[in-house]
C-alpha positions in Angstrom: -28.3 21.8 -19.0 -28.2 17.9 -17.9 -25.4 15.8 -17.4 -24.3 14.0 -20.6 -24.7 10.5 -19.7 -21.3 8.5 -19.5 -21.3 5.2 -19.3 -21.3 2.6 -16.2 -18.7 2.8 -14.1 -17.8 1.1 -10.6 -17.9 3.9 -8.6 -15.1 5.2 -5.7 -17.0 4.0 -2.8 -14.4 2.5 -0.8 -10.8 4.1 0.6 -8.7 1.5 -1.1 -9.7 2.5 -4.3 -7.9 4.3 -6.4 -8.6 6.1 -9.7 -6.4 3.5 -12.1 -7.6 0.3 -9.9 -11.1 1.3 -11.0 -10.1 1.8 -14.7 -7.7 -1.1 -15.6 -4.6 0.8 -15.9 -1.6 -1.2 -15.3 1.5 -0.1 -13.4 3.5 0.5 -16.6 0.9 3.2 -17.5 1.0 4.5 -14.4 2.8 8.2 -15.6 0.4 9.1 -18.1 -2.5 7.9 -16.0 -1.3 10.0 -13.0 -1.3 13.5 -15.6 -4.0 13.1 -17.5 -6.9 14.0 -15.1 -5.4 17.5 -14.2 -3.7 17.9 -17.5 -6.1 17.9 -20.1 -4.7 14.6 -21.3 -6.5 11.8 -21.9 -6.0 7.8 -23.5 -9.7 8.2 -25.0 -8.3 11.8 -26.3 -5.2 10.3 -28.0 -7.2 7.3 -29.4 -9.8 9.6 -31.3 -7.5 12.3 -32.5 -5.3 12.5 -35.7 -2.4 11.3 -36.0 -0.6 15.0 -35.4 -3.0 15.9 -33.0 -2.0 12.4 -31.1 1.7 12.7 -31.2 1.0 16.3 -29.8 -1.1 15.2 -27.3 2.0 12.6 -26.3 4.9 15.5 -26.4 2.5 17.9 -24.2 1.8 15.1 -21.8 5.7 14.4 -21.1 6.3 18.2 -21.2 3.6 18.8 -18.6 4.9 15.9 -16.0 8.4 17.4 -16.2 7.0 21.7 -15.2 4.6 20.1 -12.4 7.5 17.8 -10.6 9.8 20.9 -10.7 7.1 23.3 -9.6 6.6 25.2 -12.5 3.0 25.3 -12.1 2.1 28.2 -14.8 4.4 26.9 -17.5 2.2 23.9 -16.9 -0.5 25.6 -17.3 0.4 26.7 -20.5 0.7 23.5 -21.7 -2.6 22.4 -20.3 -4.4 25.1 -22.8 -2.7 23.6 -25.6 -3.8 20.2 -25.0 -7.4 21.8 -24.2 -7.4 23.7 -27.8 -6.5 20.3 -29.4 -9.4 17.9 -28.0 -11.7 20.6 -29.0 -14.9 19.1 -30.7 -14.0 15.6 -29.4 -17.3 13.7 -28.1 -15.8 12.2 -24.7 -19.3 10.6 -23.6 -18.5 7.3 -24.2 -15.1 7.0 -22.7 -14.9 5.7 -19.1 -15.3 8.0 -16.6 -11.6 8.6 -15.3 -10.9 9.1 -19.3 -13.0 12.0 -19.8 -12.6 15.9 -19.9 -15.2 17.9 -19.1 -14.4 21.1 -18.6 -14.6 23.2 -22.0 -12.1 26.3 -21.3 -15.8 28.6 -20.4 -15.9 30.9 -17.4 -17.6 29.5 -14.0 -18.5 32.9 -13.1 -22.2 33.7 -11.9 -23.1 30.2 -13.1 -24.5 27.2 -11.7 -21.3 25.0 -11.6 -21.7 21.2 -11.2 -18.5 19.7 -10.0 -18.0 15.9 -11.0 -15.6 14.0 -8.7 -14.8 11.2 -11.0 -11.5 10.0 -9.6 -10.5 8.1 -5.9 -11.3 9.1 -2.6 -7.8 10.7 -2.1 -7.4 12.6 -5.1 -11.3 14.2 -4.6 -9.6 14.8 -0.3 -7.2 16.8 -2.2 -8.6 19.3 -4.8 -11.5 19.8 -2.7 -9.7 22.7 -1.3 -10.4 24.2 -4.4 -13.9 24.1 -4.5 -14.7 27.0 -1.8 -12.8 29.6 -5.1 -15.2 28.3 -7.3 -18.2 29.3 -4.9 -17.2 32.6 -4.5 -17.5 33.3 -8.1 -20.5 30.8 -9.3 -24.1 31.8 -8.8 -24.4 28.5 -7.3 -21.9 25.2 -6.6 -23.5 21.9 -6.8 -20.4 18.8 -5.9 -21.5 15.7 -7.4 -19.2 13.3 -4.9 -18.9 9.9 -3.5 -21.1 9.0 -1.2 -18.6 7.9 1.8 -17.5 11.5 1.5 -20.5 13.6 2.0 -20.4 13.5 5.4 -16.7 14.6 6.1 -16.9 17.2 3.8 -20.1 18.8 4.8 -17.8 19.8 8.1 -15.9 21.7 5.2 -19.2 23.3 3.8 -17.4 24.0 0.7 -20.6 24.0 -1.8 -23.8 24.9 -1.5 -25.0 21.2 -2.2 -23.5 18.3 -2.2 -24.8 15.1 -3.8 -24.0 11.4 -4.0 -22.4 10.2 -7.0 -23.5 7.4 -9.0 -23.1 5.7 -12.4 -26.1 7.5 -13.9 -27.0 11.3 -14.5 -27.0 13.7 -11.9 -30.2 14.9 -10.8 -29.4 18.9 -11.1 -29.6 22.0 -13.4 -26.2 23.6 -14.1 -25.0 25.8 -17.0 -21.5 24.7 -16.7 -19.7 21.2 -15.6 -16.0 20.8 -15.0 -14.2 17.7 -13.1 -12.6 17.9 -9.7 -9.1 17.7 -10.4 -9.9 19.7 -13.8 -10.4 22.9 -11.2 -6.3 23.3 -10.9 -5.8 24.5 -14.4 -9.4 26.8 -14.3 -8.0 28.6 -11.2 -4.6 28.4 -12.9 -3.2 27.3 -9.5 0.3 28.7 -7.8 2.7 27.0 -5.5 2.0 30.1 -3.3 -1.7 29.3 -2.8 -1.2 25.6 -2.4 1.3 26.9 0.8 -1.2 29.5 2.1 -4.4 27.0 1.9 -5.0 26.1 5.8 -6.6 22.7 7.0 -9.8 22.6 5.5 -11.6 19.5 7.4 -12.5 19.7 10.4 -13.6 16.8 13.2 -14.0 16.0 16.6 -10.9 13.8 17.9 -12.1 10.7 19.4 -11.7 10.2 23.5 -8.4 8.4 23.1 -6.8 7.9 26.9 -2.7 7.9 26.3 -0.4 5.3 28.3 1.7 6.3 30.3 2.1 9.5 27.9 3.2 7.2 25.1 3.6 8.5 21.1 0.1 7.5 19.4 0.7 6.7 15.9 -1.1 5.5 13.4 0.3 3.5 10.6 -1.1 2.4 6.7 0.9 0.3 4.9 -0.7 -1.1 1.2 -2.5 1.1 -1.3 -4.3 0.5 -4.6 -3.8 -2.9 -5.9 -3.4 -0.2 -9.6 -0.3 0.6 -8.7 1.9 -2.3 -6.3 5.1 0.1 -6.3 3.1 2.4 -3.3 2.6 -0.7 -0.8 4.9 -2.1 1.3 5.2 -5.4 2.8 4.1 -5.6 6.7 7.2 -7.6 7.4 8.8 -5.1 6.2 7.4 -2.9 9.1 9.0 -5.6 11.6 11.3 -2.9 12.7 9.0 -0.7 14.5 8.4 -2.9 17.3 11.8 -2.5 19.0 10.8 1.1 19.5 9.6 2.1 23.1 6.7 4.4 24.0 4.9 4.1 20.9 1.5 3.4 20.9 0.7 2.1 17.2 -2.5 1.7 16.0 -3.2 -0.3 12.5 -5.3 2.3 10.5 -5.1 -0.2 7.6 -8.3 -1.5 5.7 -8.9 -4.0 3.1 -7.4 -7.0 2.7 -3.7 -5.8 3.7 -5.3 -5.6 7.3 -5.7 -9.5 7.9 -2.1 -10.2 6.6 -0.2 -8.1 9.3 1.6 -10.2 11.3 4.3 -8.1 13.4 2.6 -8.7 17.0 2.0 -5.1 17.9 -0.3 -2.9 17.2 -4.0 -1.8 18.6 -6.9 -1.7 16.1 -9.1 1.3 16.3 -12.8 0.9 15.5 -13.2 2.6 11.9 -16.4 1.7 9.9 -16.6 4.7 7.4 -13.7 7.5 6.4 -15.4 10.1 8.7 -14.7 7.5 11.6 -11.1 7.3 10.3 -10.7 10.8 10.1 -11.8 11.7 14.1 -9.4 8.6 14.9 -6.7 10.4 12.8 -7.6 14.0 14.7 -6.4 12.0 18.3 -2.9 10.8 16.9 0.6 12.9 17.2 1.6 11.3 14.0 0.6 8.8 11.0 2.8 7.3 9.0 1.7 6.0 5.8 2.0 5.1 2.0 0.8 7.3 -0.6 -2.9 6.5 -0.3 -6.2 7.8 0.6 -5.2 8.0 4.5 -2.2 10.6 3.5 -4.9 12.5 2.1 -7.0 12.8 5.0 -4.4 13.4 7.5 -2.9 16.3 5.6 -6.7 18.5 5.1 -6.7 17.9 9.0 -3.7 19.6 9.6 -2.5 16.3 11.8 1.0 15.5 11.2 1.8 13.0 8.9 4.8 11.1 7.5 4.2 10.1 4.1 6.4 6.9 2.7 6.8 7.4 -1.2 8.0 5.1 -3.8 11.0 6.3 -5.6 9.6 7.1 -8.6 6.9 9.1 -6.6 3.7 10.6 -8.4 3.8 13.8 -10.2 1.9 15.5 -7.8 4.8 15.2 -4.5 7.3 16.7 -7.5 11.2 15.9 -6.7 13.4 15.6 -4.2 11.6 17.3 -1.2 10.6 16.0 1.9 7.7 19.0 2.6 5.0 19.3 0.2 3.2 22.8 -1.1 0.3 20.6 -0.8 0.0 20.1 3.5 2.5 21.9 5.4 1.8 19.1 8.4 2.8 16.4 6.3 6.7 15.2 5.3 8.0 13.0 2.4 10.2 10.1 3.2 11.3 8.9 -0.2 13.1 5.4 -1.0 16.8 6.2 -1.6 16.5 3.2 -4.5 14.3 1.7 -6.3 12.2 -0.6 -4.1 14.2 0.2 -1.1 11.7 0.3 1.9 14.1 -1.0 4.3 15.7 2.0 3.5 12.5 4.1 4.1 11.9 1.8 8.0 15.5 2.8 8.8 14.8 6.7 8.1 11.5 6.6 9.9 12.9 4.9 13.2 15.5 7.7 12.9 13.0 10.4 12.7 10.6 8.6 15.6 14.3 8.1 17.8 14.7 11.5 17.3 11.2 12.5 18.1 11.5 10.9 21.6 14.3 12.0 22.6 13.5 16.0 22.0 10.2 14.8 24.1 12.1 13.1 26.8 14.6 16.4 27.1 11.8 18.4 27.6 9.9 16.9 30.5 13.3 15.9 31.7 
């Protein structure tokens, strides 16, 4: 079988981008555009169903957002099949890329599995830990992935090829194609094994010399332009200076980078993601956004402090400050709406705290 050929997309080549920046989805569609890639759900779906079939599709979607935030992963499931049995016989081929569904409900089993990763950097970081299942069942795995990824995750040697994606037609045989994030609902996926999945990249630290045996932390501040609510201000991260034997290091890209203006700070030299990621392996903590870099940090296993809107995305569910999805990694949630002064004041807390337990002990 070949790839059915979708049409031209820009494609996830750079960290900052994320999966609705890349498709034009504004902030106010930011829920259903956050579901619909691991849900079955899709705009293009909606658009070319019936009327019935639509209003379904809008009921299952809601229902779906509500069992994953609580953790009800297998009621969610459930709801994903539905939505699978009504886009059956839909022709996806010309929808953008994020928009379309690939996987048909058919077993992967002792078949050549092509993986598409048709969503941002982060999201394919995340469900990559999935991948590895799928090769112990499939006669063979092929990952069809963004190029600035290949080389980090061929340290995770998760498939048994992995190849660069671009906006044409993969250049593979497969008898069976399913989408990244679509590999949640085929494995039907517990809260169980997303606690018992261990670190799953792995890099050399850089040769980082500590002063004067000083906190290193790195720190990310701005996401995705798609969705404004995830980045902060770097004023806002004024604070942070008046805090003694830190050693930050500005881990931001992008634009965002050449608007900090706090003073402090050193600036590590990161060219591609797998030079961010051995940068990342040398810190005691990061603390960043919900971006890419949270990502990373958490398939490392390095410890990371993850600053999240307060309408948070589906996937860090409600009210928790650890995540099934990185046991390293903590959730510091806005107390209100747009309250990241509220989210600094919690974090120099934490750090405060932090020190002193270090201090005690070589005290």
């Amino acid at each position: 079988m070949r790839a059915r050929k979708p049409p031209g997309a820009s494609l996830a080549d750079s960290r900052e981008t994320s999966i609705s920046q890349r498709c034009g989805y504004s902030v106010q569609r930011r829920e259903t555009r956050q579901s619909q890639y691991v849900s079955g759900f899709s705009a293009g779906a909606k658009q070319d169903a019936e009327p019935v079939a639509r209003e379904s599709l809008d009921r299952l979607n809601s229902r779906w957002l509500a069992l994953m935030r609580a953790g009800r992963f297998e009621a969610a499931w459930r709801v994903s099949d539905r939505a699978l049995q009504l886009r059956a016989g839909l022709d996806c081929s010309a929808w953008p890329r994020h928009e379309q569904f690939i996987w048909r409900g058919d077993s992967l089993a002792g078949r050549r599995v092509l993986i598409r990763c048709y969503h941002g950097l982060g999201d394919t970081l995340q469900f990559a830990r999935f991948v590895p299942q799928v090769r112990a069942i499939a006669r063979q795995t092929v990952l069809w992935v963004q190029p600035a990824l290949i080389p980090l995750l061929e340290t995770a040697r998760c498939a048994d090829r992995l190849l660069p994606l671009h906006a044409g037609v993969p250049d593979v045989e497969y008898d069976t194609d399913v989408e990244l994030s679509e590999l949640m609902h085929v494995l039907r996926v517990t809260p169980r094994a997303l606690q018992e999945c261990p670190p799953y990249i792995r890099v050399k630290p850089v040769d980082a010399a500590r002063s004067g045996g000083a906190l290193r932390v790195g720190l990310v501040w701005a996401a995705g332009e798609w969705d404004t609510c995830r980045t902060m201000r770097c004023e806002q991260l004024a604070p942070l200076a008046a805090l003694q034997n830190v050693d930050w290091h500005l881990l931001q890209r992008g634009p965002a980078l050449g608007h900090w203006c706090n003073g402090f700070g050193q600036l590590p030299c990161i060219e591609t993601i797998l030079d961010e990621a051995r940068v990342l392996a040398s810190l005691d903590l990061l603390i960043t956004v919900d971006t890419c870099s949270a990502h990373l940090a958490g398939s490392l296993g390095v410890r990371v402090w993850t600053l999240l809107p307060y309408d948070a995305d589906w996937r860090w569910m409600q009210s928790q400050s650890a995540t099934l999805w990185y046991p390293s990694m903590r959730l510091i949630r806005q107390p209100a709406p747009g309250d990241w002064g509220g989210v600094v004041s919690q974090v120099i807390a934490r750090l405060r705290a932090h020190l002193d337990g270090r201090r005690a002990v070589t005290d």
